[in-house]
C-alpha positions as CSV (number, residue, x, y, z in Angstrom):
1,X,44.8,8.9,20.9
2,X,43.2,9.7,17.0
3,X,42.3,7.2,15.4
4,X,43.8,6.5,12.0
5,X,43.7,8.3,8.9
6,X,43.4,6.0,6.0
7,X,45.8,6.4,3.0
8,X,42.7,5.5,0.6
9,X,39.9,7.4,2.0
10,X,41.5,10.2,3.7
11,X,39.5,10.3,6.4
12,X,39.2,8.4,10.1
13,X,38.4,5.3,10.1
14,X,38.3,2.3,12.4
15,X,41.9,0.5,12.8
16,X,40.4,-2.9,10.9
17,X,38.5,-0.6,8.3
18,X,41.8,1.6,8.4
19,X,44.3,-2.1,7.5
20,X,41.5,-3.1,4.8
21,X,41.6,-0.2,3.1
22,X,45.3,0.2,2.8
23,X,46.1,-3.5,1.9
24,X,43.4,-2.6,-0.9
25,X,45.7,0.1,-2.0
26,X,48.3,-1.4,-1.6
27,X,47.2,-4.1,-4.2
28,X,46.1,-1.7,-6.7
29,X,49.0,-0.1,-7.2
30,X,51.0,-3.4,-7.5
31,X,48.6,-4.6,-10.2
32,X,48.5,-1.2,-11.9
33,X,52.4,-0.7,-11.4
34,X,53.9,-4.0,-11.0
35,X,56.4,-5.4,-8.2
36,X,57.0,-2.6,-5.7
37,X,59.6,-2.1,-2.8
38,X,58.0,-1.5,0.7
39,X,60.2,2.4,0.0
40,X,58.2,2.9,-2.8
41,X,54.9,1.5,-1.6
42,X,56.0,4.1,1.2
43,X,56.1,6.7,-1.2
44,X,53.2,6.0,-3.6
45,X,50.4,5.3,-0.3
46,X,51.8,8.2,1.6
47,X,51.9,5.5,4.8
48,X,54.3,5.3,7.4
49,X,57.0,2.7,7.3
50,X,55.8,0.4,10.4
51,X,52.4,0.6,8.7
52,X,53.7,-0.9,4.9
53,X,55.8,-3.9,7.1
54,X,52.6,-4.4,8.9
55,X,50.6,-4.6,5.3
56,X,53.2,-6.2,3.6
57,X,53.7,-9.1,6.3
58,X,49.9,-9.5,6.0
59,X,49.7,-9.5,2.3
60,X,52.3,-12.4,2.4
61,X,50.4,-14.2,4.9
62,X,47.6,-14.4,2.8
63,X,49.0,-15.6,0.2
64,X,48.3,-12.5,-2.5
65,X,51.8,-11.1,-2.7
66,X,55.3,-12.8,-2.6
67,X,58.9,-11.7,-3.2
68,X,59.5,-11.4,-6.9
69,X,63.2,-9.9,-7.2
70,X,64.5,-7.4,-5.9
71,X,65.3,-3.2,-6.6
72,X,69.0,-2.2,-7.9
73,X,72.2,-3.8,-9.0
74,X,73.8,-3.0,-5.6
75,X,71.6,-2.8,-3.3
76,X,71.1,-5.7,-1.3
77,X,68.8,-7.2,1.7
78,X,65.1,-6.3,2.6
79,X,64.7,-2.8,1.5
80,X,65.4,-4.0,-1.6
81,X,62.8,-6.6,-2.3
82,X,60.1,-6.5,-4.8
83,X,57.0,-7.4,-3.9
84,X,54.2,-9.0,-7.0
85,X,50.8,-10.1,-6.8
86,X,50.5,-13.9,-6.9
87,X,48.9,-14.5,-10.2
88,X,48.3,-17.9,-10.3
89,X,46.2,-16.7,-6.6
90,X,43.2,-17.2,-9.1
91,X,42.3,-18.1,-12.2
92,X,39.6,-16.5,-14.4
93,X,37.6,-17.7,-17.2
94,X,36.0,-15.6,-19.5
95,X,33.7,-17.1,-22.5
96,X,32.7,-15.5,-25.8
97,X,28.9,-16.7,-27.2
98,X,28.0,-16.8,-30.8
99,X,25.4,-18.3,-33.0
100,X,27.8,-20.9,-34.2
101,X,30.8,-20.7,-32.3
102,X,32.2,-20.3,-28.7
103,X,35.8,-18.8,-27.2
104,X,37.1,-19.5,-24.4
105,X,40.0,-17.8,-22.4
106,X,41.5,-18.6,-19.0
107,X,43.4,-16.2,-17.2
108,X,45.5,-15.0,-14.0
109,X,44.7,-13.3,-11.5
110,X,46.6,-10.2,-13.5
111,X,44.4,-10.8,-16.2
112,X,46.8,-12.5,-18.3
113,X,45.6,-14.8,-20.9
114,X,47.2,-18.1,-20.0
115,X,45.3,-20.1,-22.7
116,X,42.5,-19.2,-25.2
117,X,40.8,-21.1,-27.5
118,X,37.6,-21.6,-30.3
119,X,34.9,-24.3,-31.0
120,X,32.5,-24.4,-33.6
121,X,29.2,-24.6,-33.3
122,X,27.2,-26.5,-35.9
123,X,23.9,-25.2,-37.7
124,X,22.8,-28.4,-36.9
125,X,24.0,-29.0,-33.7
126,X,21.6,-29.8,-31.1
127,X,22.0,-27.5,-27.6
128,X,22.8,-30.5,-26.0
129,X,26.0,-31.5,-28.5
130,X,26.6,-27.3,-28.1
131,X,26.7,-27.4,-24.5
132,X,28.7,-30.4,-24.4
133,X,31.3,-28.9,-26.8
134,X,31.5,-25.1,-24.7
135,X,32.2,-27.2,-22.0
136,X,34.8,-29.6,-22.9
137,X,36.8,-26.8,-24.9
138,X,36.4,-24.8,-21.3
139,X,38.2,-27.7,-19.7
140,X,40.6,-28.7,-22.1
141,X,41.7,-24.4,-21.8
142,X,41.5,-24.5,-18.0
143,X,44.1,-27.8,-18.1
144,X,46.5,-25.7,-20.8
145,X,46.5,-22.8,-18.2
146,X,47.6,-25.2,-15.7
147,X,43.8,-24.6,-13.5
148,X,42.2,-27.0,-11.7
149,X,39.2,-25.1,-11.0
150,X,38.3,-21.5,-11.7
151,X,37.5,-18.4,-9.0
152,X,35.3,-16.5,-11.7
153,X,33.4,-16.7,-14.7
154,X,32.4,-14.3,-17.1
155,X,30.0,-14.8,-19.9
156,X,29.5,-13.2,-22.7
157,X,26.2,-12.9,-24.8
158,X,23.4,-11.6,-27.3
159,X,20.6,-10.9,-25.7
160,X,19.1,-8.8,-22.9
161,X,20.7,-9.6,-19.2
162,X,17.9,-9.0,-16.7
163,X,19.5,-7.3,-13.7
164,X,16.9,-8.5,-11.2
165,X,17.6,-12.8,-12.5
166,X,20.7,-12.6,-14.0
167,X,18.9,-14.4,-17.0
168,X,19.3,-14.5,-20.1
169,X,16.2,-13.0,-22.9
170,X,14.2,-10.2,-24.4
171,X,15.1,-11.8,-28.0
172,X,13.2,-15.0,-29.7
173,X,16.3,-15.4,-32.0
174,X,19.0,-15.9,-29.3
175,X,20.3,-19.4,-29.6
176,X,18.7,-21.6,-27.2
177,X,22.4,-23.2,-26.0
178,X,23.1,-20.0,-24.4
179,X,21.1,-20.0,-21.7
180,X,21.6,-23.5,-21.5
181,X,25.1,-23.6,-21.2
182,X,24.9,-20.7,-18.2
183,X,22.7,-22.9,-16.4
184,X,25.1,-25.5,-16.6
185,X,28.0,-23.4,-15.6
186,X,26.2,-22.5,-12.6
187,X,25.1,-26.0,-11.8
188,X,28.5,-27.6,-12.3
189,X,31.0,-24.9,-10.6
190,X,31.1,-23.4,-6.8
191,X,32.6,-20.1,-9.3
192,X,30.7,-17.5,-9.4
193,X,29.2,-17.4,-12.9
194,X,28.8,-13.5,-14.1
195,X,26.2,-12.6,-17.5
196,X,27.4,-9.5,-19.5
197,X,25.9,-8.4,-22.7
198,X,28.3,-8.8,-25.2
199,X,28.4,-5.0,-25.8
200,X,28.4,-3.9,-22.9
201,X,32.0,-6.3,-22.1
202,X,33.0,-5.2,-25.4
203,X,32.7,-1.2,-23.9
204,X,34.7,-2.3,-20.8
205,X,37.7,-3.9,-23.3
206,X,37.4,-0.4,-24.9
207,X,37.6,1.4,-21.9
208,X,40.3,-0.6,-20.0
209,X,42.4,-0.7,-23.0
210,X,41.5,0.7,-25.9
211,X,39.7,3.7,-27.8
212,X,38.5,5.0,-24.7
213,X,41.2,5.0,-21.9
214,X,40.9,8.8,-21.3
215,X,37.3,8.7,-20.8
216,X,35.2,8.3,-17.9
217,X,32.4,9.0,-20.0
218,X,31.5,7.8,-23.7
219,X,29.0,5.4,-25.6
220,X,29.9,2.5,-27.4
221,X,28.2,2.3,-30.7
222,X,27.9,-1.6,-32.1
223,X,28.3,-1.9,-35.6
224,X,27.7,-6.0,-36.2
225,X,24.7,-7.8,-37.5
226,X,23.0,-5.4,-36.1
227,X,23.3,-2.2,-33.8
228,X,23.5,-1.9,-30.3
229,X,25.4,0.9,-28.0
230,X,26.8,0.5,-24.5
231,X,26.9,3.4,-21.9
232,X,29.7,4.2,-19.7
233,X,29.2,7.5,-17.0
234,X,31.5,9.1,-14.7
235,X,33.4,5.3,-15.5
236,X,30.2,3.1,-14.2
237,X,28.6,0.5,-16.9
238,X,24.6,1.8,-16.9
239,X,22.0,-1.1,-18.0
240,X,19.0,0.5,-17.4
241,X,15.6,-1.0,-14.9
242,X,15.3,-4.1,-17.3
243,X,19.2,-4.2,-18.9
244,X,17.9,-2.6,-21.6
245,X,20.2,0.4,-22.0
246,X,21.5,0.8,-25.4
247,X,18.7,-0.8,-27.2
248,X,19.2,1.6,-29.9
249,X,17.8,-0.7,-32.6
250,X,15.1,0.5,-31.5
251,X,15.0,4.2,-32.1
252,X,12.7,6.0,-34.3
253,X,14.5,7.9,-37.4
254,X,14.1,9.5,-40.2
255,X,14.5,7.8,-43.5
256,X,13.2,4.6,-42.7
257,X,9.7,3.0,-44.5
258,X,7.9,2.5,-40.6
259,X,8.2,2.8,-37.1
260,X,9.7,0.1,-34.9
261,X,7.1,-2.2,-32.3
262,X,7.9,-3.8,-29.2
263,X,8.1,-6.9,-30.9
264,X,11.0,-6.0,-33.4
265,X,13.5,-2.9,-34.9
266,X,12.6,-2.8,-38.3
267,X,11.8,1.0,-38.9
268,X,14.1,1.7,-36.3
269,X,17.8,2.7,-36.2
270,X,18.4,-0.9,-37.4
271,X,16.9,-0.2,-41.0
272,X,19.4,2.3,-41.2
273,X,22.6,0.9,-39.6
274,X,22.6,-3.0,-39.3
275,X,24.4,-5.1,-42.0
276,X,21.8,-5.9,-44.2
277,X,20.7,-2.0,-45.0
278,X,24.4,-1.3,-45.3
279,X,24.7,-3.8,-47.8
280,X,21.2,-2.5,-49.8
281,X,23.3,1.0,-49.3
282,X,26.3,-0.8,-51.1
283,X,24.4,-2.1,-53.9
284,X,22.9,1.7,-54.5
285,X,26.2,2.8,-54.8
286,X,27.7,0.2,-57.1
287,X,29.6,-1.7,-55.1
288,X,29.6,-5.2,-55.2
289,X,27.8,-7.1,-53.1
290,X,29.2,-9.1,-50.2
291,X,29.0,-13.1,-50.2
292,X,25.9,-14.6,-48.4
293,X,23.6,-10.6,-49.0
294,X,21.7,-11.9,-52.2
295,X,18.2,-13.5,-52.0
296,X,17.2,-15.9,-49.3
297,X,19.8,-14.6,-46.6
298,X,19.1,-14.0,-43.3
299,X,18.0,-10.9,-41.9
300,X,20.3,-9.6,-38.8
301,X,18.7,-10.2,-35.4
302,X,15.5,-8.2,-34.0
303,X,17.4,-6.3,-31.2
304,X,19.4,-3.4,-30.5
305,X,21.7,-4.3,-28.0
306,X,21.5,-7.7,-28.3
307,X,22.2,-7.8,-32.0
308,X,25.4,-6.9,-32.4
309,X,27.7,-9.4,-33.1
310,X,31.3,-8.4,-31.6
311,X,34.0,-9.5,-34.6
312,X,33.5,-13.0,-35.6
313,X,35.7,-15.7,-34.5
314,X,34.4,-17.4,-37.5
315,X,32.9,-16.6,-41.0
316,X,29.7,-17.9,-40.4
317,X,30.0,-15.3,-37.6
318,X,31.1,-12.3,-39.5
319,X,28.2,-9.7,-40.7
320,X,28.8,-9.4,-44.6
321,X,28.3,-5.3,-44.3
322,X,32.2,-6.1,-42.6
323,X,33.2,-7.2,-46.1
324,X,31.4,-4.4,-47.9
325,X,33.0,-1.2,-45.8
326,X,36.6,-2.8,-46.5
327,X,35.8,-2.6,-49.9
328,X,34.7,0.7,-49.7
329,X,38.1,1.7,-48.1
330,X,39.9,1.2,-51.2
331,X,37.6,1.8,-54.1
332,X,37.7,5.7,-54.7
333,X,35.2,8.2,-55.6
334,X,32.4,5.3,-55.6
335,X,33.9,4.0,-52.2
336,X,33.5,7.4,-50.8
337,X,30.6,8.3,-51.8
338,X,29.1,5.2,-50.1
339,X,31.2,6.3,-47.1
340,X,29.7,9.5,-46.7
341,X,26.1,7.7,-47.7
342,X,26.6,5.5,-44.6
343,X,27.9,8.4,-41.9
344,X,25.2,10.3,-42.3
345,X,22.5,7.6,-41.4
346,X,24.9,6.6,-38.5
347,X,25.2,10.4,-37.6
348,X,21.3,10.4,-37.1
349,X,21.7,7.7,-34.4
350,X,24.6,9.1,-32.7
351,X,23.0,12.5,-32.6
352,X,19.8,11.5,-31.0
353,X,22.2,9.4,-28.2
354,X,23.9,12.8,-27.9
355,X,20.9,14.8,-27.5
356,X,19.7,13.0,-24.6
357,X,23.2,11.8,-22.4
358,X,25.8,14.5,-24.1
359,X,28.9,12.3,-23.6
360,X,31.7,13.9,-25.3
361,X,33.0,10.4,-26.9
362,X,31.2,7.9,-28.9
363,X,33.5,4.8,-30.2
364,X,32.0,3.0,-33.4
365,X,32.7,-0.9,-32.6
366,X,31.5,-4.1,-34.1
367,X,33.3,-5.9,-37.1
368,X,32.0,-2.6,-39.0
369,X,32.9,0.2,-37.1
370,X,36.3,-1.1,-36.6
371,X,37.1,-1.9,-40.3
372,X,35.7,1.5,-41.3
373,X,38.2,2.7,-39.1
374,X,39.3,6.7,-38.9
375,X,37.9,7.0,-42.4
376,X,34.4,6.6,-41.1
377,X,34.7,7.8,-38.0
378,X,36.0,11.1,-39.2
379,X,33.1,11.0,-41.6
380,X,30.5,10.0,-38.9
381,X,32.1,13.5,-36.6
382,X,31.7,15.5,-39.3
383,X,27.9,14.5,-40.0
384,X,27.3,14.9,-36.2
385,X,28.6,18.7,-35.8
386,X,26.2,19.4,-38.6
387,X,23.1,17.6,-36.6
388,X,24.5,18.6,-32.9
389,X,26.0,21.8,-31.3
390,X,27.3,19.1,-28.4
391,X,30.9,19.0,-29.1
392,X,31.5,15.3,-29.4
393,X,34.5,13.1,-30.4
394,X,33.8,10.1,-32.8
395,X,36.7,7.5,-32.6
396,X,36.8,4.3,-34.5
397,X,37.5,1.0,-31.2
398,X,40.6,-0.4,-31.4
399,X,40.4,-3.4,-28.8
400,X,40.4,-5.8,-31.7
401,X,38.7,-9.2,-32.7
402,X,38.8,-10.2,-29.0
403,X,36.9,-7.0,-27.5
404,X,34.1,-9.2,-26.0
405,X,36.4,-11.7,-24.9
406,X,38.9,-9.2,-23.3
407,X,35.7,-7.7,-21.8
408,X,34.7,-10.9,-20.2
409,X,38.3,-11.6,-18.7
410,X,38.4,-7.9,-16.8
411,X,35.1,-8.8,-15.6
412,X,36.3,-11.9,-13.8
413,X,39.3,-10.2,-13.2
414,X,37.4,-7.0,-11.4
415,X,35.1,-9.3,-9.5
416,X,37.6,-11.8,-8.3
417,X,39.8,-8.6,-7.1
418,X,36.7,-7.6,-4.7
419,X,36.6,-11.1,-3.2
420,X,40.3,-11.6,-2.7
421,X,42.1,-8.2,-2.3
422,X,39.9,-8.1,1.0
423,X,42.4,-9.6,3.5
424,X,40.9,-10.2,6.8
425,X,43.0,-10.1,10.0
């Protein structure tokens, strides 16, 4: 007697290693499909019939998958049941972290956004009063979805995740609510409570459903308050020994007054690229200023990374460069000319990325990148095939707003998969 061979793996396999694998499969294709007869979960797993019944009949036992409908306007009785994933199995939350505000949006087991929702955060506000409002906007969005308690939480945030703690740092300017409000997450729910750079989320949204869907390979280059990349290979999020990856702040370049230090980016990549250059760059050009650039305002963040800000939620969120490039889009010859002005400085930071990782595909993000849209994207590829004789594509992301916050859901989503769509029996 042989011992199984495994529609996933392709290979023998123990019989209880054999069942796991194939009720895995099976799942997958009934999230990535939707509702499936037991003929064409035949078809699609390449499993024998007495081996679907038997993973079916488990699935149902379990409680992951139930009868939804059924296949055909005459045909009739069990071969013609659909079979779904139970949705409301789990629910998921995922949160969004700014300086003065925080989204929240709870979700199915599918990924489906049941409820999302925004609180401000005041200038003012003390971390505790922050905390307190995360949290009771969390709650009143988990009772709108119909939750009582959630299987995952994702969290997104500026700032450097340390893969070894799962903390929060690396930045002085982070606010301090952040990592207070994980803390509290942690110490208030049995959920496992995940920590994603915002970028890095932001590159999953893009991957999973946006600008980078045919890629296994590409970086994410964050266009906010200030600049930060994420970087995907052969479809695997890298964060680097101290979650550091993508610091690109940080990079020496030409055309900037000084070299960056360990303690901040100014000389580096950020001169160039963040919103405050790009708004100098503006004003060199002609074009008027954005509000809230003029004397007295705030420099972007010290980080690479960690300072970009995926698209606001709310103004006091929103980088003014944002305002500055949509300008641009529709003031001619001057609003070109600043175009061109601002690929080429981005060009010198996407080159030296494609030097060292060559990955085909870089997608400009961040309130920026995404209003600049195809018009500086194409102007960015163009600037790179001068610099670089790696062929690479430059597209503009097209998640949206809510790329950090879609990010943040497939997280949960991804991790409470790999707890639940392992049956047992």
């Amino acid at each position: 007697m042989h011992a199984p061979r495994t529609a996933a793996a392709g290979r023998t396999a123990s019989p209880a290693t054999a069942r796991l694998i194939n009720d895995r499969l099976a799942l997958q294709l009934l999230q990535s499909e939707g509702p499936l007869t037991a003929g064409q979960l035949k078809s699609l797993t390449g499993l024998s019939r007495p081996t679907v019944a038997d993973l079916v009949e488990r699935l149902q036992d379990a409680g992951l998958i139930t009868v939804v409908g059924e296949s055909g306007a005459q045909r009739r009785g069990p071969n013609a049941r659909l079979y779904g994933i139970v949705a409301d199995r789990a629910h998921l939350v995922g949160l969004d972290l700014r300086t003065h505000s925080v989204t929240v949006a709870v979700a199915d087991l599918l990924g489906e956004v049941r409820d999302e929702r925004t609180a401000p955060v005041g200038p003012d506000d003390t971390p505790g009063t922050a905390v307190s409002t995360a949290l009771a906007v969390m709650d009143k969005s988990l009772a709108a979805a119909g939750a009582h308690q959630p299987h995952t939480i994702a969290v997104g945030a500026p700032g450097l995740v340390d893969p070894a703690t799962g903390r929060l740092g690396g930045t002085d300017w982070i606010p301090s609510w952040h990592a207070a409000l994980v803390g509290e997450l942690r110490a208030r729910h049995a959920a496992p409570v995940l920590l994603e750079n915002e970028v890095n989320l932001a590159a999953i949204a893009e991957q999973r459903d946006g600008a980078a869907r045919d890629r296994d390979t590409f970086v994410l280059l964050w266009l906010g308050h200030g600049t930060g990349a994420a970087v995907v290979l052969d479809g695997t999020l890298r964060r680097g020994a101290s979650g550091g990856t993508g610091e690109i702040g940080f990079l020496p370049v030409p055309g900037t007054a000084a070299l960056p230090t360990a303690s901040g980016c100014d000389g580096g990549f950020h001169s160039l690229a963040g919103s405050a250059a790009i708004c100098a760059l503006a004003a060199e050009h002609g074009l008027p200023a954005a509000p809230g650039t003029g004397p007295g305002t705030a420099t972007a963040p010290p980080s690479g990374a960690a300072a970009g800000t995926p698209s606001a939620v709310a103004d006091a969120d929103a980088p003014p460069a944002e305002a500055v490039v949509r300008a641009a889009l529709s003031a001619g010859d001057t609003g070109a000319a600043f175009l061109d002005a601002l690929a080429a400085r981005l060009a010198l930071g996407v080159a030296a990325v494609c030097a060292v990782l060559d990955p085909g595909c870089v997608v400009l993000g961040g309130e920026i990148g995404r209003r600049g849209g195809e018009e500086l994207a194409g102007r960015v590829g163009a600037q790179l095939a001068r610099l670089s004789p790696l062929r690479t594509d430059v597209r503009a992301g097209t998640v949206g707003g809510r790329a950090v916050l879609r990010g943040a859901v497939l997280a949960a989503r991804d991790a409470a998969q790999d707890d639940l769509f392992t049956p047992t029996g």
